[in-house]
Each structure stands twice: as structure tokens, then as C-alpha cells.
C-alpha positions as CSV (number, residue, x, y, z in Angstrom):
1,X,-21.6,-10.0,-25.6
2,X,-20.4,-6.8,-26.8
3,X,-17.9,-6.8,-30.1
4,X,-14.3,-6.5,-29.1
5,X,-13.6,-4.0,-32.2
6,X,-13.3,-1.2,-29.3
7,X,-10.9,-3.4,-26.5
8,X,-7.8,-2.6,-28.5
9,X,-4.6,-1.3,-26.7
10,X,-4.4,2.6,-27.6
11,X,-1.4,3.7,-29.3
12,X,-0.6,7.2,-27.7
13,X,-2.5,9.4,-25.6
14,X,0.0,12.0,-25.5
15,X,-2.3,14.6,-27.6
16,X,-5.0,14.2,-25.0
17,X,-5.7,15.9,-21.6
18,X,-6.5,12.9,-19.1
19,X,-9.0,15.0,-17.3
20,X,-10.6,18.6,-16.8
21,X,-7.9,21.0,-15.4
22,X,-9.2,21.5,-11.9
23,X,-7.4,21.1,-8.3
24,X,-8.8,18.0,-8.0
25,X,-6.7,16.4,-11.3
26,X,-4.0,18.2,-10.1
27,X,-3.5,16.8,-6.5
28,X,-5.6,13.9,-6.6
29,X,-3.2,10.8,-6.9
30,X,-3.7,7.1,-7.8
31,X,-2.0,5.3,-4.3
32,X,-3.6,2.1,-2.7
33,X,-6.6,2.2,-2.4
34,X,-8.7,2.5,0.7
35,X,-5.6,3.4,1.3
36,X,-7.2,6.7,0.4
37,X,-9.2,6.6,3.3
38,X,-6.6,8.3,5.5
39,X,-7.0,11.6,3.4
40,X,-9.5,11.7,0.7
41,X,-12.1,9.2,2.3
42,X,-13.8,6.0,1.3
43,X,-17.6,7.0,2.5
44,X,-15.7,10.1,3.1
45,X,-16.6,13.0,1.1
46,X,-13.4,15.6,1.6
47,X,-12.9,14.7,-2.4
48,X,-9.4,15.8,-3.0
49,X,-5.9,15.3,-0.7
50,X,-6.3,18.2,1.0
51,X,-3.7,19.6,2.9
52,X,-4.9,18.6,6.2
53,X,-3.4,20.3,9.5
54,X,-4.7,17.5,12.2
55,X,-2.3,19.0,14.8
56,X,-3.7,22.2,14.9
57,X,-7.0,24.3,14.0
58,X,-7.8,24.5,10.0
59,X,-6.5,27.7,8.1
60,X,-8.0,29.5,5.3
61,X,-6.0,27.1,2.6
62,X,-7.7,26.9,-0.8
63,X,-7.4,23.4,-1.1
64,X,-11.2,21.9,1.4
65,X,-12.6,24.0,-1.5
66,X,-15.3,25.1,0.8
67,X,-15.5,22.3,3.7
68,X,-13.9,24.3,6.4
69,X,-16.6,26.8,5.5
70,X,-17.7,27.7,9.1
71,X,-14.4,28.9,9.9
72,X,-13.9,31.1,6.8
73,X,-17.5,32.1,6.1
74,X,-19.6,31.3,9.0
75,X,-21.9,28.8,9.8
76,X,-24.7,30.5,8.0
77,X,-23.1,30.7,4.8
78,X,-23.8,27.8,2.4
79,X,-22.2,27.6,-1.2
80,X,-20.2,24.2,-2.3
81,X,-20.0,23.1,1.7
82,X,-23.0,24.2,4.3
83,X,-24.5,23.3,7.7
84,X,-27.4,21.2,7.9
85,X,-28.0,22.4,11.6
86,X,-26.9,25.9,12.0
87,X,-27.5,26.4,15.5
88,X,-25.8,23.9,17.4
89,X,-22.4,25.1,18.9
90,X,-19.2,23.4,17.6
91,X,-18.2,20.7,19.6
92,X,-14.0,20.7,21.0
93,X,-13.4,17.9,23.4
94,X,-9.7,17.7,24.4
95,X,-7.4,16.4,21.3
96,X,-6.2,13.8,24.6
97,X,-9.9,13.0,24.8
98,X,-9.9,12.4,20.9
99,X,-6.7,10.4,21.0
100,X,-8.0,7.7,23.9
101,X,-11.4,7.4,22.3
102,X,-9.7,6.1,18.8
103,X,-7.9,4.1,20.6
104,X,-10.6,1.9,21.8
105,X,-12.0,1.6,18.2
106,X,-10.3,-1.2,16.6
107,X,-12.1,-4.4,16.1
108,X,-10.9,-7.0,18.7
109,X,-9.7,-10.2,17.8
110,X,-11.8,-13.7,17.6
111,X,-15.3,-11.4,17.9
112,X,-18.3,-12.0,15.9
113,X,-17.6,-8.9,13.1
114,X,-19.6,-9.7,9.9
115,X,-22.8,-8.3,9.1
116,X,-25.3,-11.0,7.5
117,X,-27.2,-8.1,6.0
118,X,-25.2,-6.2,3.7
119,X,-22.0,-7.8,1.2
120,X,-19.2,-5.4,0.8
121,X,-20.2,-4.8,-2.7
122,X,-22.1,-1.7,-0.9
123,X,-18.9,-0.8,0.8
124,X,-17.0,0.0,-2.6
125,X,-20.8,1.2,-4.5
126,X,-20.7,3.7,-1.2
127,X,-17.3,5.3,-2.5
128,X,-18.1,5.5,-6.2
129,X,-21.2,7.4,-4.5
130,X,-19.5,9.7,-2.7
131,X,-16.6,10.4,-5.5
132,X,-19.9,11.2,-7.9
133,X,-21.3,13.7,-5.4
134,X,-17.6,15.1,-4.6
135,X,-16.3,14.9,-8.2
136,X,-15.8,19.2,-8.7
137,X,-15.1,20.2,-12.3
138,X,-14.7,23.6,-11.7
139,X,-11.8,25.0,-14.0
140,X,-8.7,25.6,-12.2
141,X,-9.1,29.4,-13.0
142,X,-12.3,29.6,-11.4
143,X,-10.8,27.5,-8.5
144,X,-8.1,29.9,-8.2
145,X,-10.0,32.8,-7.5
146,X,-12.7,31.3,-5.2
147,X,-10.5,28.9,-3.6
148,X,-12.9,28.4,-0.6
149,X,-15.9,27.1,-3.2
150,X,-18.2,30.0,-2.3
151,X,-19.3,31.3,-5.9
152,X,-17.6,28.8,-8.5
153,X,-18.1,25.1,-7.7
154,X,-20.1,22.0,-8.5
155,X,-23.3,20.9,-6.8
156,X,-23.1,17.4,-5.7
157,X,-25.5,15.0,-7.8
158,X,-25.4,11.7,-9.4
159,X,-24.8,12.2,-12.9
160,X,-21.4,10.2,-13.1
161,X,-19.6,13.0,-14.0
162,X,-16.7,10.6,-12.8
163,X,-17.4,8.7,-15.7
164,X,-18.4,11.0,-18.6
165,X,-16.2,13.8,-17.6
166,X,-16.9,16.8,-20.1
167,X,-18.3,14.7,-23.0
168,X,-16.4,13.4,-25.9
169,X,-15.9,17.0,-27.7
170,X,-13.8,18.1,-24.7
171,X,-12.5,14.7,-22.8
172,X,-12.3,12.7,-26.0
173,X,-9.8,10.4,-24.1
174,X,-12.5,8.8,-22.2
175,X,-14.8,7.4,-25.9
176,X,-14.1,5.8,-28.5
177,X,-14.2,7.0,-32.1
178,X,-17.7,7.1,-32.6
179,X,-18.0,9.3,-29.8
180,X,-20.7,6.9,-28.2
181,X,-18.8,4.1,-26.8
182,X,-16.9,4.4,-23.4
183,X,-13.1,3.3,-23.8
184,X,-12.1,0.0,-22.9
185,X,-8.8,-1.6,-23.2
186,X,-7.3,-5.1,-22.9
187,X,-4.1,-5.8,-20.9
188,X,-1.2,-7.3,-21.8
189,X,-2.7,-10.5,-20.2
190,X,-6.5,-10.3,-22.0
191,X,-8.4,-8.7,-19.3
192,X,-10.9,-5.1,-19.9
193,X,-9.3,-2.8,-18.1
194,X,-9.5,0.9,-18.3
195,X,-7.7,3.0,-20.7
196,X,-4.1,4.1,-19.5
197,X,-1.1,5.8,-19.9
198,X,2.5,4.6,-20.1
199,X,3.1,5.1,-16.2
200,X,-0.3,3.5,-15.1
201,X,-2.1,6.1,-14.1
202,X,-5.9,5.6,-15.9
203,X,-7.8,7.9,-18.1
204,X,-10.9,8.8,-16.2
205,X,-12.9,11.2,-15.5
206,X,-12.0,11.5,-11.7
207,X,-8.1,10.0,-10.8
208,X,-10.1,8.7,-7.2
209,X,-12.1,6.1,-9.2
210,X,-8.6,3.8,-9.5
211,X,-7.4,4.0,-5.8
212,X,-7.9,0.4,-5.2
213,X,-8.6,-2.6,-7.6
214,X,-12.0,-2.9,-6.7
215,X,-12.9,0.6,-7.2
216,X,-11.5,0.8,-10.9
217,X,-13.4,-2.2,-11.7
218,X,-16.6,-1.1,-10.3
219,X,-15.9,2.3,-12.6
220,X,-15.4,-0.3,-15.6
221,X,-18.6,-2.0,-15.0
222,X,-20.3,1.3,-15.0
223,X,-18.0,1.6,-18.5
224,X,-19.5,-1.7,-19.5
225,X,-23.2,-1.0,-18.7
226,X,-23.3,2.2,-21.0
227,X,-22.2,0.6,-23.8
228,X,-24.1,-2.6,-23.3
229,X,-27.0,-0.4,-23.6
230,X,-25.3,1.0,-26.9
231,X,-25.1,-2.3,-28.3
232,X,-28.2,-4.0,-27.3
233,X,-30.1,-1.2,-29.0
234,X,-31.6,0.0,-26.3
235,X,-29.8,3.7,-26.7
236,X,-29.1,4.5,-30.0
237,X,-27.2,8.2,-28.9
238,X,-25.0,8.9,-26.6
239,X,-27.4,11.1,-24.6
240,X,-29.7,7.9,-24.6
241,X,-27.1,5.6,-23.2
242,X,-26.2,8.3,-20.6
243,X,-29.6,8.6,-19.3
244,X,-30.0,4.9,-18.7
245,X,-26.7,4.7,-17.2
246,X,-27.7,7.3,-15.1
247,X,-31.1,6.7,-14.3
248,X,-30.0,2.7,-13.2
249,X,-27.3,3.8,-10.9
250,X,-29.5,6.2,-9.2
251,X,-31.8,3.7,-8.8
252,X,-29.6,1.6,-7.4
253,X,-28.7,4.1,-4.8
254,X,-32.0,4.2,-3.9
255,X,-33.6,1.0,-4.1
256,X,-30.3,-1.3,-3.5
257,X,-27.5,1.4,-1.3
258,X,-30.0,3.3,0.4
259,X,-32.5,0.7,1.6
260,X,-29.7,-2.0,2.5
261,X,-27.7,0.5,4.8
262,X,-30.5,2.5,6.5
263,X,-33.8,0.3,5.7
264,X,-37.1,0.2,3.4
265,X,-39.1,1.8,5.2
266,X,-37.2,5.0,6.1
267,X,-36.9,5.1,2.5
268,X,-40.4,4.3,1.7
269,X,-41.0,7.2,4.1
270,X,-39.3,9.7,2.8
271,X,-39.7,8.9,-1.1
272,X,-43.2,8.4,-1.4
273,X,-45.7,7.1,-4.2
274,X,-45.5,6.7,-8.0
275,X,-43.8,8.6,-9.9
276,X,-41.9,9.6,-5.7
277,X,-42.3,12.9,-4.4
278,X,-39.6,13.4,-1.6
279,X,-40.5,14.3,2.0
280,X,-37.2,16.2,3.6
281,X,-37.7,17.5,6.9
282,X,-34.4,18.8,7.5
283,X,-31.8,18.7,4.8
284,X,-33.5,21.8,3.2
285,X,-30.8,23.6,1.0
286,X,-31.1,27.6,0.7
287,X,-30.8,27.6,-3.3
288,X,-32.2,24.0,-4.5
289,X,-30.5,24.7,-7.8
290,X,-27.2,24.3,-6.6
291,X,-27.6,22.4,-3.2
292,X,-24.7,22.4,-0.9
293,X,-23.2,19.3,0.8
294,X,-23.7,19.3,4.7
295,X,-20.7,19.2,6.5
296,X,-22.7,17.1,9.3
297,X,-23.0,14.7,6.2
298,X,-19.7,14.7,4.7
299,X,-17.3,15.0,7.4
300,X,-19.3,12.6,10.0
301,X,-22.6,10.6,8.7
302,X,-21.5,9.3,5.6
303,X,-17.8,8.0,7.0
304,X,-20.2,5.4,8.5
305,X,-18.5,3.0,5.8
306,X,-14.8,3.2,7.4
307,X,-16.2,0.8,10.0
308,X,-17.5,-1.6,7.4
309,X,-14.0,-2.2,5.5
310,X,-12.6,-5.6,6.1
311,X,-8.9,-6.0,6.3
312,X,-8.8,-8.4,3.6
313,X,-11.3,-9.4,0.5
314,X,-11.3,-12.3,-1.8
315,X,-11.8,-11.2,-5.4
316,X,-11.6,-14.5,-7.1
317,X,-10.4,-18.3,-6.3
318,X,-7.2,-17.4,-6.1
319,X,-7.8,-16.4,-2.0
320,X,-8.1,-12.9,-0.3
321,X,-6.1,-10.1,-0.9
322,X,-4.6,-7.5,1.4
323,X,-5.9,-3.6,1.7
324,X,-2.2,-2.5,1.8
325,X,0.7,-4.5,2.6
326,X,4.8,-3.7,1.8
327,X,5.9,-6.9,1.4
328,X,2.8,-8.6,-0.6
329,X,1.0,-8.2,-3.2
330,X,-2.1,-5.7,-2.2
331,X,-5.5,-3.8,-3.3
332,X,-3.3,-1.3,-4.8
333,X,-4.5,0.9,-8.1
334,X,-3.1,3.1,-10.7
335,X,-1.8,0.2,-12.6
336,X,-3.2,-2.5,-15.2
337,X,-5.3,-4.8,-13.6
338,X,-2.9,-7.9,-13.0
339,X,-4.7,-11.3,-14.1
340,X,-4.8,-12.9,-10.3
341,X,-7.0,-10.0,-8.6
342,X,-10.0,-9.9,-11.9
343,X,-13.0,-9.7,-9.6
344,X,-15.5,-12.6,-9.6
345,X,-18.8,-9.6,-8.7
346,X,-20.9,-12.6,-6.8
347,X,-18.8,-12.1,-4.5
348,X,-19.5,-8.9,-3.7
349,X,-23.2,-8.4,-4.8
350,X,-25.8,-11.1,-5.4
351,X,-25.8,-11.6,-8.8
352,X,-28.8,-13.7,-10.9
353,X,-28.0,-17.6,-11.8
354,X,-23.9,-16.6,-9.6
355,X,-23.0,-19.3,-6.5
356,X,-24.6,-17.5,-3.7
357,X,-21.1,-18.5,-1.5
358,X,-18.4,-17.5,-0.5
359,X,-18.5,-13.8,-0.2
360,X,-17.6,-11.3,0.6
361,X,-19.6,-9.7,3.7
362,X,-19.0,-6.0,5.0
363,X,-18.3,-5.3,8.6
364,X,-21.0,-4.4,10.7
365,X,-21.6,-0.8,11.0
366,X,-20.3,0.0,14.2
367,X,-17.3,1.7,16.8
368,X,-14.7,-1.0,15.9
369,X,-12.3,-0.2,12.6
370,X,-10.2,-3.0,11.1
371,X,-7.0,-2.7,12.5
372,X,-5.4,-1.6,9.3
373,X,-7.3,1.7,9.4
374,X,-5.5,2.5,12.8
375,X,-2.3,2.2,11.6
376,X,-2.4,3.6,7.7
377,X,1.1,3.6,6.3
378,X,3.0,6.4,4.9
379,X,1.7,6.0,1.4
380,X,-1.7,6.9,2.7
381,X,-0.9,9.9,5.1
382,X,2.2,11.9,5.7
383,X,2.1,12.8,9.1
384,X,2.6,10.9,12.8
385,X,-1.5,10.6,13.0
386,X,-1.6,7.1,11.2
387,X,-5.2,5.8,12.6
388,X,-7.8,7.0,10.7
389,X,-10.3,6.7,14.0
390,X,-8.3,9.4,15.4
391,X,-8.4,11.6,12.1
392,X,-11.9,11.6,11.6
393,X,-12.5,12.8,15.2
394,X,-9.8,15.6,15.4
395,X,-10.6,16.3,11.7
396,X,-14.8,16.8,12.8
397,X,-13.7,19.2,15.8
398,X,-11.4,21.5,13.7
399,X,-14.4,21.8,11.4
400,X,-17.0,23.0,13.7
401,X,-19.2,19.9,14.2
402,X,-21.9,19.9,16.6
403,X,-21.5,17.4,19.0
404,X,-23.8,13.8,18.4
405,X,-26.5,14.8,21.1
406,X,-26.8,18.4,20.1
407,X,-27.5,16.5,16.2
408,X,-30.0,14.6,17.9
409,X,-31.8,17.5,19.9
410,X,-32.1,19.4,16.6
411,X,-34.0,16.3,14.7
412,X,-35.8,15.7,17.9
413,X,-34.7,12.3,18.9
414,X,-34.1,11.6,22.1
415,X,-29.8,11.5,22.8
416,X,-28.0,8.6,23.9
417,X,-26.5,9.3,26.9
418,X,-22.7,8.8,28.0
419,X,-23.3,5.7,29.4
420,X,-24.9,4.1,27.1
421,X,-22.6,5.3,23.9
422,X,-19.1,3.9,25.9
423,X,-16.9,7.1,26.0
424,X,-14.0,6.2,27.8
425,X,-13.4,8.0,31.0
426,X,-17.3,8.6,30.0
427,X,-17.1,11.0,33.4
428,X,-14.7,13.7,32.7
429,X,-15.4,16.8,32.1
430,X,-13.6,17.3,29.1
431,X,-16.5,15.5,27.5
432,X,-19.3,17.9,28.5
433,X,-21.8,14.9,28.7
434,X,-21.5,14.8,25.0
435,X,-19.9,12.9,22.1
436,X,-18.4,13.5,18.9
437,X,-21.2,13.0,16.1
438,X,-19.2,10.3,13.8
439,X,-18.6,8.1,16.5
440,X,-22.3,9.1,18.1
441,X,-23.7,7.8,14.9
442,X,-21.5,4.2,15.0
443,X,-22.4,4.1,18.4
444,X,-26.4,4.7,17.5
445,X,-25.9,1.8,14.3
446,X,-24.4,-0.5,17.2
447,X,-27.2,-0.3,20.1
448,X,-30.2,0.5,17.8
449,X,-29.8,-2.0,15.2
450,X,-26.6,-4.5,16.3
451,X,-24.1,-2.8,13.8
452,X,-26.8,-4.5,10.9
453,X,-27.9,-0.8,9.7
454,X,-27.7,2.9,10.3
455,X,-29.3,4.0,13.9
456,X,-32.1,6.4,13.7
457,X,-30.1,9.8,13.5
458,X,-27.8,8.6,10.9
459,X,-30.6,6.6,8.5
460,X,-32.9,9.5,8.7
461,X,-29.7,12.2,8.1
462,X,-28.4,9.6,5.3
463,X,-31.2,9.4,3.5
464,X,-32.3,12.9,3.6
465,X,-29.3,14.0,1.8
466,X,-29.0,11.3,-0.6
467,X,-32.7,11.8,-1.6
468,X,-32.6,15.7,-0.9
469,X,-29.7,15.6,-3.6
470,X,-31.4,13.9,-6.2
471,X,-34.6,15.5,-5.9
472,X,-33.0,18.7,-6.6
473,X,-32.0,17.4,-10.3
474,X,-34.8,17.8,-12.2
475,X,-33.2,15.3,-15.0
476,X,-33.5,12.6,-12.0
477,X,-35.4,9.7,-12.7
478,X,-37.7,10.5,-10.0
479,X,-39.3,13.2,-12.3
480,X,-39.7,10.5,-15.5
481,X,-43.6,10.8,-15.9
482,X,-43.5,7.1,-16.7
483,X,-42.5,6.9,-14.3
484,X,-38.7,5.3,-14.9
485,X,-38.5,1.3,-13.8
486,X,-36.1,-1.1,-14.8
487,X,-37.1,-3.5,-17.1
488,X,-36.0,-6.3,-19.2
489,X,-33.8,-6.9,-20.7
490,X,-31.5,-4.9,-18.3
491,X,-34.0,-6.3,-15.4
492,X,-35.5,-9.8,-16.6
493,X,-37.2,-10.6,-13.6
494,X,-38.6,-6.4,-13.0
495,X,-35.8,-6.5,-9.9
496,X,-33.1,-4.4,-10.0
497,X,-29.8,-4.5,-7.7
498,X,-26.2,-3.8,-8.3
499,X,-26.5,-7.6,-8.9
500,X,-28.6,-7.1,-11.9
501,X,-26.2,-4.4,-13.0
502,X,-23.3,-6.2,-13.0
503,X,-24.9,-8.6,-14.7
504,X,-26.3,-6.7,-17.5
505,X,-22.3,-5.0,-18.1
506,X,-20.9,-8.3,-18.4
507,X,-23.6,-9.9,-20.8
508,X,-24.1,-12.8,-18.7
């Protein structure tokens, strides 16, 4: 186990920034949790609470930093945000349309909802994900003049920036004194918990990463990981225990994430041999040194993980614990963990030599929400639209998407039809024989492979980015000449999951 020298309380942070002055540390707040779901998105990459006006088309704001860039720049345009597909028409069903389809998608009562395949360890891994690729530490000034992210921003890629912020010269905050070791504190009540100040809020690289209890204890295990491989002598600088940090988690995206929620094989496909050499066919960025994020991606494809939230989770014996609820005690972050909600990880990944039961399973991937997300309180959005079903959708047309079909057309699979995807009042023509593209792609997940995985369109889109991402950082570990494998004694037995992770951080 690592020494306890560095789990002290700190004394006073008051000479410290907490994070890099952008928007993002400026409007991002710590609230519940998946609570942030409403606004900022769990699997849903808008990054920071932007100023969203559901009831009517988008503005030129400065806050989407870029993602309403088809209606300020044109479709053709690509800088922070850009369009996979640039062809396809945007798609405007009726807002009434919008407003009875969401209204179908809660999950019903007494059914069958848990997916044997995947725990809901990958729901919460999902979200770190997405904050990684999201995280934009742009300065403020730079912000301020290119407010729509067309010149100044941050190309998505997984270096954990959410973790390491600027280093320890300029984010000191976030190491210890020896400016190797991540910072990690000890609560009143014994328990590792991230760093903090006096009114909670933690002292991380990006605010997002303690939304929700199991989020900030996912970013300590990531904490917990880098300096295991500090004190196990496998890094012996900082740069060293930051590549192997780096290098397992995207690993893990690949080989654990990535497999579990669109398959092996599509995987297999398009990351091929030893050391892998990626084959994209359609996520194919215009400047591959600073590739944008697709908006088909962000604002649709990767929200696949709303439907596999569970209204409840169990952390530890003590029993399951509420997403949000006023009157009880909830998922809420921003504060020192509290003693009863310390998660067991078992439970949410399978870890080596752990019980194997009970878990935690995710939802299947599919139309149905819990019923929690249709009804998000007012600490999660601010306005009368409370179900997040209904955001998503209005929130794809105001920002240009093409419709599912069209999607489908342009990666030449054939479309589902009306029938067979369930619209309600499937027949009018407000619908134009077409369907929005995040529910297209639940929908597909549902009929194609029983709510167990991503459907064909939204694997093959998925994957593309996630892999078209990292292939475009040339410090990857997909470029090692080894080339990179884990090995023991972070992988004993030569596998490596989130499992193996956790289980490495901890020193079990």
C-alpha cells in the first residue's frame, strides 16, 4: 500500500488557483450529479452549463464554445465542434412531435431492464471519457475573443487533462510537494478523498469530475493509480507516471469501454494488427492535428449512456442510494465523501479475487430512460423542460442534426423504417418518414442487438471517433513501437480491465 505521508488534511489553499481560468471553471458548478445530465451531459459531450434556449432556435452566445457551429459558421466549417456528414439537411420535426415522442421514453414499470452484458461501472468510465475529451483549457482571454471555439480551443483527446490540469508549476493545487504525487486527502471520518476547499467544492482539474459520488471517486482512483505507479517504482518522474496513467486508461477505452458497449470485433475491425493501425472510413477530420468533435457524435451518438443510468445504485452494504432526492440522502457531489456511500468498485467493475455478486448492472441501451431523467429537478435545469428525453431531442434539432435515416444513408446502411423504430403517430407528416438520430440510434441498439450493445450505425460511428481521436495523438499508445501492453504487476494475469485498474489504485 502506498505510505500515508501524503493523505494529510491541507491547511489552506487560499494562495492557490483551483483550476485554469477558462469559461468552463467559471460556469461549471459541483450540483448532484447525473444530475448534470440535464445540462452538461453524462455520455453527453456539451462540456460546460451552457446557456441553453430549448424553447426557441440557438443564438450566437459564446458560451456552446463552438457546438452550435452550423448555425454560426456553417456546416462546412470545422474548428473545436464540426460535422461528420456535411451533406445531410438538418432535420426539424415539430417541437409537439418532439414533446410526445419523450414522452413515451421512460422505462415502464415490472419490465425486464438490466443488461447482463455490461455493469454500470462503464456508465460512470463513459462520463470521465467524455469530460476528458470535453475538458477545454483555453484561457479565458482567448475564450473571450473566439467565443464560438473557431481559432482558440482544445482538441479533444485522452490525456486526462481533467486530472493533471497544467502540471504542478502552474496548478500546483492538484500535487503534492514533490511535485510527483497527485494530492490526496483524508476526511474527517478516515476516508481518501480529494483535496478540497472550505465550502466543498474539490481541487481538480475539471469542477465536472465531482458531480456525483461515483464520478469523484472514479477521478480518485485515477489519483490513486498514478501514484501507485510512483511508488511501486515503476515511474520514477512525473512524466513516467503520466504516461502510464495515460497509456492504461486509453487502453481501457479501447479494450474494456469500447469493446463492451459496441463489440470486439467492430473494434478488431477498425484497430487492426500489432502495434494497431486504425481504419476510419468516415470520421476523417480536415486538420488531424487538432481534430474536431462531431456534433453527430456529441450531441446524439455518445448520449447513448442516458438510457443506461439506473435510478438507484448500491455503493456498498449499506443498500442503494438515490440519483437525486430532496428529502434523502442522494448521489450528490461537491462535498467530502461521507463514510456510508465509500464505493465497494466490484460492484461496479469485475475486479480480480472481489465477490462477483451483487452488482451493479447498467440499463440496457435502448428508448426507455429511468424515470428520474424525465423529471430532473430544479437543481439540475432551470427551466419548465424537466425530462431530459425531451432536451436531447429539441436540443439535436436546434443544432442542425441530420435526421437518423439520412445518418444511415450517408454510412450506407440500410435505414430503419418508421415502423419498425416506433415513432408515435409514426404516420404524420410532421415526421417526414424520418426520426431524430439520438433516438434512431437507441432505437437501432434495441432491435439490432436487444438493448445489449450499440446497433450498427451507432457502434461503427462510436468507435470511429473514439479511435479516430486517439489515432490523431501521436503520444498514444497505439504508436509505442513495443508495442504498449499491460503487464504485471499493474496486469498479473496479462488482462487488463477497469477491474484490473481499480485494483492496481487500491493495492489489493
Amino acid at each position: 500500500m502506498a505510505s500515508d505521508r501524503r493523505h494529510v488534511q491541507p491547511a489552506d489553499f487560499s494562495g492557490f488557483s483551483q483550476t485554469p481560468l477558462t469559461r468552463r471553471t467559471v460556469i461549471a458548478g459541483a450540483g448532484l450529479a447525473i444530475a448534470a445530465i440535464g445540462s452538461r451531459g453524462l455520455f453527453g459531450p456539451l462540456g460546460t452549463a451552457v446557456a441553453e434556449t430549448i424553447d426557441k432556435p440557438w443564438k450566437h452566445t459564446k458560451d456552446p464554445r463552438g457546438i452550435d457551429i452550423a448555425l454560426t459558421a456553417g456546416k462546412q466549417t470545422e474548428a473545436r465542434f464540426g460535422f461528420m456528414f456535411k451533406d445531410p439537411p438538418a432535420y426539424g420535426p415539430p417541437d409537439e412531435l418532439l414533446q410526445q415522442l419523450a414522452a413515451q421514453m421512460g422505462e415502464p414499470s415490472g419490465s425486464a431492464l438490466e443488461n447482463p452484458d455490461i455493469l454500470s461501472g462503464e456508465t460512470f468510465l463513459g462520463q470521465f471519457i467524455d469530460h476528458d475529451m470535453t475538458f477545454d483549457r483555453t484561457p479565458m482571454p482567448e475564450q473571450e475573443l473566439d467565443p464560438q471555439g473557431l481559432v482558440n480551443f482544445d482538441s479533444p483527446s485522452f490525456d486526462l487533462a481533467s486530472v493533471y490540469g497544467r502540471g504542478p508549476d502552474l496548478d500546483p493545487q492538484f500535487y503534492e510537494s514533490d511535485g510527483m504525487h497527485m494530492r490526496i486527502v483524508r476526511t474527517a471520518e478516515g476516508l481518501e478523498d480529494l483535496p478540497r476547499l472550505d465550502d466543498g467544492t474539490a481541487l481538480i482539474g475539471d469542477s465536472r469530475n465531482d458531480e456525483n459520488l461515483i464520478l469523484t471517486q472514479l477521478h480518485l482512483l485515477f489519483l490513486k493509480f498514478h501514484n501507485r505507479c510512483l511508488d511501486t517504482g515503476l515511474a520514477k518522474t512525473l512524466a513516467q507516471a503520466q504516461r502510464l496513467t495515460r497509456w492504461h486508461f486509453q487502453w481501457v477505452i479501447i479494450n474494456d469501454f469500447l469493446k463492451a458497449v459496441v463489440g470486439a470485433e467492430l473494434v478488431s475491425q477498425i484497430l487492426q494488427g500489432s502495434p494497431p493501425k486504425p481504419k476510419i472510413d468516415f470520421y476523417k477530420p480536415g486538420d488531424a492535428d487538432r481534430p474536431m468533435m462531431p456534433i453527430e457524435y456529441a450531441v446524439a451518438a455518445f448520449r447513448f449512456g442516458h438510457s443506461m443510468v439506473r435510478g438507484r445504485y448500491t455503493l456498498n452494504a449499506a443498500g442503494s442510494v438515490p440519483l437525486f432526492d430532496p428529502s434523502l440522502p442522494d448521489l450528490r457531489g461537491g462535498r467530502p465523501l461521507p463514510a456510508d456511500l465509500e464505493i465497494e468498485w466490484w460492484r461496479f467493475f469485475p475486479v480480480p479475487g472481489a465477490p462477483s455478486s451483487p452488482r451493479n448492472p447498467a440499463r440496457l441501451i435502448d428508448t426507455k430512460l429511468a424515470i428520474p431523467l424525465l423529471n430532473l429537478p430544479p437543481t439540475v435545469v432551470k427551466d419548465p423542460m424537466v425530462s431530459l428525453a425531451q432536451r436531447n431531442l429539441v436540443r439535436g434539432k436546434r443544432l442542425g442534426l441530420p435526421a437518423g435515416q439520412d445518418v444511415a444513408k450517408m454510412m450506407k446502411m440500410k435505414p430503419l423504417s418508421s415502423t419498425e423504430l416506433g415513432l408515435p403517430d409514426a404516420g404524420n407528416p410532421g415526421w417526414a418518414g424520418k426520426a431524430p438520430l439520438w433516438f434512431y440510434i437507441l432505437r437501432e441498439a434495441e432491435i439490432c442487438q436487444g438493448g445489449r450493445r450499440l446497433g450498427p450505425l451507432g457502434a461503427k460511428l462510436v468507435a470511429e471517433v473514439i479511435v479516430g481521436i486517439l489515432s490523431c495523438d501521436k503520444s498514444s499508445y497505439i504508436y509505442d513501437k513495443t508495442p504498449f501492453q499491460p503487464a504485471p504487476p499493474i496486469a498479473p494475469s496479462g488482462q487488463f480491465t477497469m477491474g484490473e485498474f481499480a485494483a492496481f489504485a487500491q493495492g489489493t
